[in-house]
N, C-alpha and C positions, 0 to 999 in steps of 0.2 A: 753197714747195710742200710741202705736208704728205703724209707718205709712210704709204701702205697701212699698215694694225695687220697684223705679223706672223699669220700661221697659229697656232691653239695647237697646244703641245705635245703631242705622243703620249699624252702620260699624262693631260692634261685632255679627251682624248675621250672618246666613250662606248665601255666595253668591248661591250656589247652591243647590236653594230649590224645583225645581221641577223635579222631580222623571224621568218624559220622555221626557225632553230638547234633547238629542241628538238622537232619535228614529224622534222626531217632525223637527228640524234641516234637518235631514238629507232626510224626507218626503218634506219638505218646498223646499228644493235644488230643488227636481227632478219637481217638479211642477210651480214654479215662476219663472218668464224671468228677472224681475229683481233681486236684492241682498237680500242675506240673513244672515245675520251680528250675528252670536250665542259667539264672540268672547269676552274678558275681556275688555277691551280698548271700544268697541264698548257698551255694557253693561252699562262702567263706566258713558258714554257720555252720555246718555239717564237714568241715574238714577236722575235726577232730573231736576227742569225747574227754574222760578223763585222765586222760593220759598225757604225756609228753610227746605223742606222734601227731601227725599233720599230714595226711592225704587230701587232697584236693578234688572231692568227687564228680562224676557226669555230669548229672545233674541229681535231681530230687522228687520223688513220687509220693504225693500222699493220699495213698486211694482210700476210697470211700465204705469199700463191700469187697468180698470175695472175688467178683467179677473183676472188678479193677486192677486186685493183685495178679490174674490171669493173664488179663490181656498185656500189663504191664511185664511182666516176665516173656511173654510171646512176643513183643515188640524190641526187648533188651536179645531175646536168643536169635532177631531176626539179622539184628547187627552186630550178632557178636559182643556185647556189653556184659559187664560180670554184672549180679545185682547183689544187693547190702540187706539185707534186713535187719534194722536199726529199732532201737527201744528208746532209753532215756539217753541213752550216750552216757554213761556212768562206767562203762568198762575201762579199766586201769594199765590194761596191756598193747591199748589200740584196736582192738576188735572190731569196733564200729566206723575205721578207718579207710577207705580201698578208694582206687578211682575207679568207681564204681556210680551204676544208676543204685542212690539211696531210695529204701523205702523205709516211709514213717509213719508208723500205726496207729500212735499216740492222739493222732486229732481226731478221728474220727472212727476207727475198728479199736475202741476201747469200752465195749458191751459185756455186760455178766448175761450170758445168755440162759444160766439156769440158775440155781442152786436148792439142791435137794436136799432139807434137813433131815428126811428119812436114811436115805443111803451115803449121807454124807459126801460127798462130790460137787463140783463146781462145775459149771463148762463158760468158760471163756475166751474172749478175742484177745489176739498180742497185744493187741496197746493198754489193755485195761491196769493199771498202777494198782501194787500189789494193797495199799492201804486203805481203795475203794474196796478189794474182797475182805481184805482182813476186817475193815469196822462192820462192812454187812454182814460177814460171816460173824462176828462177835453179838448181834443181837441176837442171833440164835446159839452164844456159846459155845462155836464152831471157831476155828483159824484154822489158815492153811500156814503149817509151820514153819518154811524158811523166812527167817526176816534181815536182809542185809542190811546195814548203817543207810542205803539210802531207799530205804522202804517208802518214803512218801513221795517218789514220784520213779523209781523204777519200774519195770514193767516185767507181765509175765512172760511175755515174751524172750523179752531178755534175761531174763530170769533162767528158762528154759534154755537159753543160746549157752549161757555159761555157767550152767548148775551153780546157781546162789544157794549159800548157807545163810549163817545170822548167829545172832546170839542163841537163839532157840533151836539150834540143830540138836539138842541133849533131848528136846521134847519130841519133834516128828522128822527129824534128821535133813537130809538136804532137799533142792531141786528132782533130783532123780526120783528120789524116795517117796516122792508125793505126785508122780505126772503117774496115769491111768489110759491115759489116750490122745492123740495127736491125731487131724486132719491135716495133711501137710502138701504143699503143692512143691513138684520137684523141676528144676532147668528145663527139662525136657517138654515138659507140660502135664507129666502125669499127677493125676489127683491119687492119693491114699488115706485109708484111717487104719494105724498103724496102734496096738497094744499088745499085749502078752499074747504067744502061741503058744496052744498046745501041739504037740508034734504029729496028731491028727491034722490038725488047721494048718499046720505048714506046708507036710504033704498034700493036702489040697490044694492050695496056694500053687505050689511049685508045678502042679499037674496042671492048673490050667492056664500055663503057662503067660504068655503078655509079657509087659514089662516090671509089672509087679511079680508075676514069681521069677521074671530072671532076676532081678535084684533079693528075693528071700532066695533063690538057689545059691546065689554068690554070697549074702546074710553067712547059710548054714555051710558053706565050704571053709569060712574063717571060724565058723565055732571047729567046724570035725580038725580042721590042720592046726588049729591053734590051743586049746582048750587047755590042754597041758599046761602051755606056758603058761595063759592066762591064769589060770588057779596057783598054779606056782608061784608065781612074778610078782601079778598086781597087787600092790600093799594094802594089807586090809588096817586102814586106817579108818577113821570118821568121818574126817575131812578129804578124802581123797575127791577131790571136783577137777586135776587135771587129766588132759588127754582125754582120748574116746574110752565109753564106756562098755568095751568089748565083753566084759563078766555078766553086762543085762543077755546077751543073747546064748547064753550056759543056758542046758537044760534044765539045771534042775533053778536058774530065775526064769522059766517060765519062755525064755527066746523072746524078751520083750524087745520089740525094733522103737518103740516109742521112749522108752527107759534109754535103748541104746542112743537116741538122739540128741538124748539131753546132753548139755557140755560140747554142743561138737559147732558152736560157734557160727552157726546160719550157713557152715561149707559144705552140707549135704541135703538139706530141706528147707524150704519158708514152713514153718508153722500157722496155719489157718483157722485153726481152734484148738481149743485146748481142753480136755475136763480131767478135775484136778482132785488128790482127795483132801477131804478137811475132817480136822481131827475135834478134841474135843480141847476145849478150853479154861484152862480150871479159874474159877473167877478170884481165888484168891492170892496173891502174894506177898512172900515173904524175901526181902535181900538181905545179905549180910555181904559187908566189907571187909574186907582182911587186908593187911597191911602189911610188908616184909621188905627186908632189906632191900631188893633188887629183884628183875623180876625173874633170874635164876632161881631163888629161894623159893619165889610164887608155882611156880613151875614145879617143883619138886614136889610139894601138896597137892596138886592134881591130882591126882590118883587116887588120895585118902579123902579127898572130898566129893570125889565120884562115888562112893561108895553110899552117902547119903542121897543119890538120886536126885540132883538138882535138876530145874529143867531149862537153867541158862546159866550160862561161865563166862566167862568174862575177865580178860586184863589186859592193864596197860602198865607201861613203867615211868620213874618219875618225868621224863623230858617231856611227857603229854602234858600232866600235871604246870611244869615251868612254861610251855607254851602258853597255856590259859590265863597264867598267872602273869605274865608280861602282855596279855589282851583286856585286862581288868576283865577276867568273867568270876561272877559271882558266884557264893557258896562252897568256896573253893576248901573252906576251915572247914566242913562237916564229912571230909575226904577222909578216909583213914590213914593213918600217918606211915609211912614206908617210901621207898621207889622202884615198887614191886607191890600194882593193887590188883585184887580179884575181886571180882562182885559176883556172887551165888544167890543165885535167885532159886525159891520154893515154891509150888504151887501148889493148890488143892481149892476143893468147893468148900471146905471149911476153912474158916480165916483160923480157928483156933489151931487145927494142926496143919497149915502152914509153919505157923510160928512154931506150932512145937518141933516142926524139924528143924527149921534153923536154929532153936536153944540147943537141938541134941547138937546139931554141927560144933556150936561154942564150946557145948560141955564137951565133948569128944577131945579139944583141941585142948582144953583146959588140964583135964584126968591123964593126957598123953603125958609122960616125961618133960619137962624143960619146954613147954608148947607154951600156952598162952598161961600167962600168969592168973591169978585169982582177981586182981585188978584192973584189969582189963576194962575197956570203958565199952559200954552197949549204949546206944540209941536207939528208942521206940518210940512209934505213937503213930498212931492208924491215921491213915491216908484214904481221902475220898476221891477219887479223879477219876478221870472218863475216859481211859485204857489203862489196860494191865500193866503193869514197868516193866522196860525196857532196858536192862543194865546196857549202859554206854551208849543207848540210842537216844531213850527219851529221858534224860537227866533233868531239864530244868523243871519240869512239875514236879517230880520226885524231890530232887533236893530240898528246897525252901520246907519241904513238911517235915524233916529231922530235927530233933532237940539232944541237944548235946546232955548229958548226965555226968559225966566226968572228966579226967584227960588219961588218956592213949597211955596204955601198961608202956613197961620195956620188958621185949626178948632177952632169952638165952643169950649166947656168947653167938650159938649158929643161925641164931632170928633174931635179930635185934630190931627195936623202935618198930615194934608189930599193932597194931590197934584191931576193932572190930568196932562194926556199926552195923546195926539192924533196925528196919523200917520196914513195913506192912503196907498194905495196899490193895483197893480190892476193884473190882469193875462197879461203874454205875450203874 
């Protein structure tokens, strides 16, 4: 049987595929106070993100204010032009990928427009990079809890397009879990600010009809015909961040359409602000390293180290480790010994019972049958640095301040070449 000729490649297509780019261009000029980038070079930058895909987009808009985003949407629906709403380009699947008029919020609608230490809430523009709320929100003790690997320059935006977790999902859970309310501008040109219904406010909504309550009329036709399934079906896991989040518009979550939004990849709304909740932030932490044969074994204690209420988890297995170590990156010897490591992170306002959860976690593992031997090697000694730790994000301040006190027990028959390591750390 002879097999279909592949697809060509990205790059053997035509760059220029849409028919009224320089009618649309030159409409986007007269109308937008910020830039409007239809150039080759500009194109090239923006045809991919972190991923292995390559679209070749319209062009590129990066407005300045709400208005911009408006009129720019009104000028892409006049020609028929899909539009992108683009963050850091950090998505992994292609997401940020389409021949599409890109817009990019990053230069300029990158404002904390509020933050309330009282009511704990943020309101924010897309472009603002999660690491400007997190250190402002950290002077008042406050972070907003999702933190993915590329926190210092992703954005909430994007954030919000593909429900980011983090290490820190154990503390205030995902994207979803922390949006409160969205202003969102939709294809059509309708403005909304979209958060939790109560089924008073929905039936109002739906009564006074427009285009806002046809779209909650159509909302509550997928919760009444669906709802069964959805409670049935959707995997109630932790980490559930794929596909639409149909379970926000269940009754008893409130019929949140802003909740519903999150995760659904800029294919249903531009987000135009954003107010977020922020939680609290315990100033002190404690990590411990575990160390196990592979990272199946690692895997299997999950559960039993849940039970001590960590509020970050964390592993990788040893090919992480050999990559770093064929880069000459440093500190590599103060890693716990395994190819299977977790790093359990503790928090609290006192440093002292920090640590004393992480000792219970050791002695826990220690008192267990055939778990960590009595010689097990621990590392301590308090850490001063100017954010909280990070397992697996922000390692190189963390590392260089561990001091080794012995070497790495051996496991069991079923845990072999296991170690532990624990270090302290607290906010400046």
């Amino acid at each position: 049987m002879q097999l279909p000729p592949l697809p060509l490649s990205s790059h053997a297509k035509p760059v220029d595929v849409f028919q009224a780019a320089v009618q649309l261009e030159k409409e986007l000029t007269q109308v937008i106070k910020g830039e409007v980038r239809f150039d080759r070079g500009s194109r090239a930058l923006y045809a991919t993100d972190g991923s292995n895909y390559r679209q070749i987009p319209i062009g590129l808009v990066v407005p300045r204010d709400d208005a911009d985003v408006i009129a720019a949407v009104a000028a892409c629906r006049k020609y028929g032009a899909p539009v992108l709403a683009r963050g850091a380009g950090t998505s992994l699947a292609g997401q940020c990928c389409n021949v599409a008029v890109v817009l990019d919020f990053t230069k300029y609608m990158n404002q904390i427009l509020e933050l309330n230490t009282g009511s704990r809430f943020a309101r924010v523009q897309p472009g603002v990079v999660l690491d400007s709320l997190r250190n402002r929100a950290e002077t008042h003790q406050l972070t907003f809890a999702p933190d993915p690997s590329t926190h210092n320059r992703c954005t909430i935006g994007g954030m919000i397009g593909n429900n980011s977790c983090g290490t820190h999902s154990l503390l205030g859970g995902k994207t979803v879990d922390n949006v409160e309310e969205l202003r969102i501008l939709l294809y059509g040109g309708t403005q909304m600010t979209v958060r939790g219904t109560s089924e008073t406010e929905l039936t109002d909504i739906i009564t006074q009809g427009g285009r806002r309550g046809e779209i909650y009329s159509k909302l509550r036709a997928i919760q009444e015909n669906y709802a069964g399934l959805i409670r049935a079906r959707f995997p109630q896991i932790p980490r559930r961040v794929s596909g639409y989040n149909l379970d926000e518009l269940l009754p008893e979550r409130g019929f949140n359409v802003a909740r519903a939004l999150v995760g659904t990849e800029g294919t249903c709304a531009i987000v135009l602000e954003a107010k977020l909740k922020l939680i609290h932030s315990p100033q002190h932490r404690a990590l411990v390293g575990l160390g196990y044969r592979d990272a199946y074994f690692a895997a299997d204690h999950v559960p039993e180290i849940l039970q001590f209420h960590p509020i970050g988890l964390e592993g990788f297995e040893g090919s992480i480790v050999d990559g770093l170590q064929r880069k000459g990156a440093p500190n590599l010897d103060l890693l716990p010994e395994g190819r299977g490591i977790l790093l359990v992170e503790f928090g609290e306002d006192d440093p002292n019972a920090a640590r004393h959860r992480a000792v219970q976690l050791i002695d826990r593992l220690k008192m267990s049958a055939e778990r960590l031997p009595s010689g097990c090697t621990r590392r301590a000694k308090p850490v001063k640095c100017g954010k909280y730790a990070r397992p697996g994000r922000a390692r190189p301040p963390l590392l260089p301040a561990h001091r080794r006190s012995g070497k790495a027990g051996t496991m069991p028959r079923w845990l072999p070449k296991s170690s532990v390591a624990i270090c302290e750390t607290s906010a400046s």
